[in-house]
N, C-alpha and C positions, 0 to 999 in steps of 0.2 A: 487519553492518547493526545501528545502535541506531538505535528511533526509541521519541521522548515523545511522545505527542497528551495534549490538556486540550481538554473542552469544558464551554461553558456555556449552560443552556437559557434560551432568551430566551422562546419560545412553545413550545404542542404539538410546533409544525412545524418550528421555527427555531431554532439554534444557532451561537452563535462558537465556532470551534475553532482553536487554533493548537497548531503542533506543531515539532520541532524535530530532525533527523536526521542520522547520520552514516555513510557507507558508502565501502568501495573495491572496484573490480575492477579489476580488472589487466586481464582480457579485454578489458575494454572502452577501455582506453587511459586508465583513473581512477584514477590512484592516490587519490583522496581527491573524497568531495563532502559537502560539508558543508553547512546548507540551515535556513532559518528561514522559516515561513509561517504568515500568518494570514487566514482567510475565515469564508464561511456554510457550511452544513449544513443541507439540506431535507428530512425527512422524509415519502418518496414513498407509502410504503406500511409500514403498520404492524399485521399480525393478529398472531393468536396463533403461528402457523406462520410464513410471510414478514414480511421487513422488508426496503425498501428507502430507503436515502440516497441523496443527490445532493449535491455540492458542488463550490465554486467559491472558490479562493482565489489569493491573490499570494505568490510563494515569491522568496526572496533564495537565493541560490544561491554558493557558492565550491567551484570544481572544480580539482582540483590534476594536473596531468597531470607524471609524473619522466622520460618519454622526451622531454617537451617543453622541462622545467626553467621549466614556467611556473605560472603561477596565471587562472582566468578567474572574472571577477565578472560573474554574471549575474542576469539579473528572468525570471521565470516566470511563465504561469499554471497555476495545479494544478487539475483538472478529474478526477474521480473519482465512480463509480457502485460503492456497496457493497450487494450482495444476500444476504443471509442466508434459508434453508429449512431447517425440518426437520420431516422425513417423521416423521408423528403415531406411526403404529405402531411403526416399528421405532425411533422416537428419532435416524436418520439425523441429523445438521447438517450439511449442504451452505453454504459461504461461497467467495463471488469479491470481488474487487475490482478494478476496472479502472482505471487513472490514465492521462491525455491530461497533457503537460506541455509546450508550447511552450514557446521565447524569445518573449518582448513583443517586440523587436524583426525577428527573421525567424523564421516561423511555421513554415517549412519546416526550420529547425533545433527540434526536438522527443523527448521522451523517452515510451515507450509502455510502462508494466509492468502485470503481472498477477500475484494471489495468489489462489490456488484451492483450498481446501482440503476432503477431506471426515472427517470422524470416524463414527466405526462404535460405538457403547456395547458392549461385551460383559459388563457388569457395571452396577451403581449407580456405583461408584467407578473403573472400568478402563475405556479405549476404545483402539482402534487408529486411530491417521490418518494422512492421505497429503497431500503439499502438493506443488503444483507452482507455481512462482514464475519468472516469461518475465520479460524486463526488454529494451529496445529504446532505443536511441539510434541518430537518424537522422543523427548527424555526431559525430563523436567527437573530442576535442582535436587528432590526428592526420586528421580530413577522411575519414573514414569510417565506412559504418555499421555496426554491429553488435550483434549480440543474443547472450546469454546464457540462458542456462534449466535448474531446477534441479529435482530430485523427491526428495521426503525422505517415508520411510516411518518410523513412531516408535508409542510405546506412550503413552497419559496416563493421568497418574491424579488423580483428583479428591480434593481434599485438602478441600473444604467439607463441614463436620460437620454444616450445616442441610439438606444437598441430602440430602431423601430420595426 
């Protein structure tokens, strides 16, 4: 998976973001989806501790399927709720993302992912985290559904010399 986001702040609340990605699973009957979209960005809620977005945009879609020996050109909407928390004491960051992906033209052809991640600080500079990344397609180039899902445990390390 590569993905680029760019946004830009129009108000407090409101942002253009477009962005641009490229992924394959094989699981899921994809050799290839490649994708360009651009929308809003609402800013739900915004403290010290929580943040949450909302957003709503139009994605171009090219899916490449090698068992079909085809290519499908699609329109989407991209509909995503990003939540970010973290717990004041312990420096917890808790982050989900949630993405609703219909076809404009049949809604019942649709893509469901999630990325959930939380980090643990054990240091200023070192944390340990864990992501779990669900990904759902409700018809797959070959006409059926399928889901994938993945959990990655890792180490970070904070390479900013300002972050005291």
């Amino acid at each position: 998976l590569l993905h680029l986001r760019f946004n830009y702040r129009l108000t407090q609340v409101i942002r253009i973001e477009t962005f641009v990605q490229s992924q394959s699973n094989k699981l899921l009957d994809v050799s290839g989806r490649h994708l360009i979209a651009a929308g809003l960005r609402f800013k739900a809620i915004s403290t010290e501790h929580i943040r949450m977005y909302l957003a709503n945009s139009y994605m171009y879609e090219v899916e490449i399927s090698d068992p079909l020996n085809q290519k499908f050109y699609n329109h989407r909407n991209n509909t995503y709720m990003s939540l970010s928390i973290v717990l004041p004491k312990s420096k917890i960051n808790i982050t989900n993302i949630l993405y609703y992906q219909p076809l404009y033209r049949d809604f019942s052809n649709y893509n469901i992912s999630e990325q959930f991640k939380i980090e643990v600080p054990l240091s200023e500079k070192i944390n340990v985290n864990s992501s779990f990344y669900y990904f759902f397609d409700s018809q797959t180039p070959i006409n059926r559904s399928q889901y994938t899902s993945t959990v990655y445990i890792g180490i970070g390390v904070n390479l900013d010399s300002s972050n005291k």
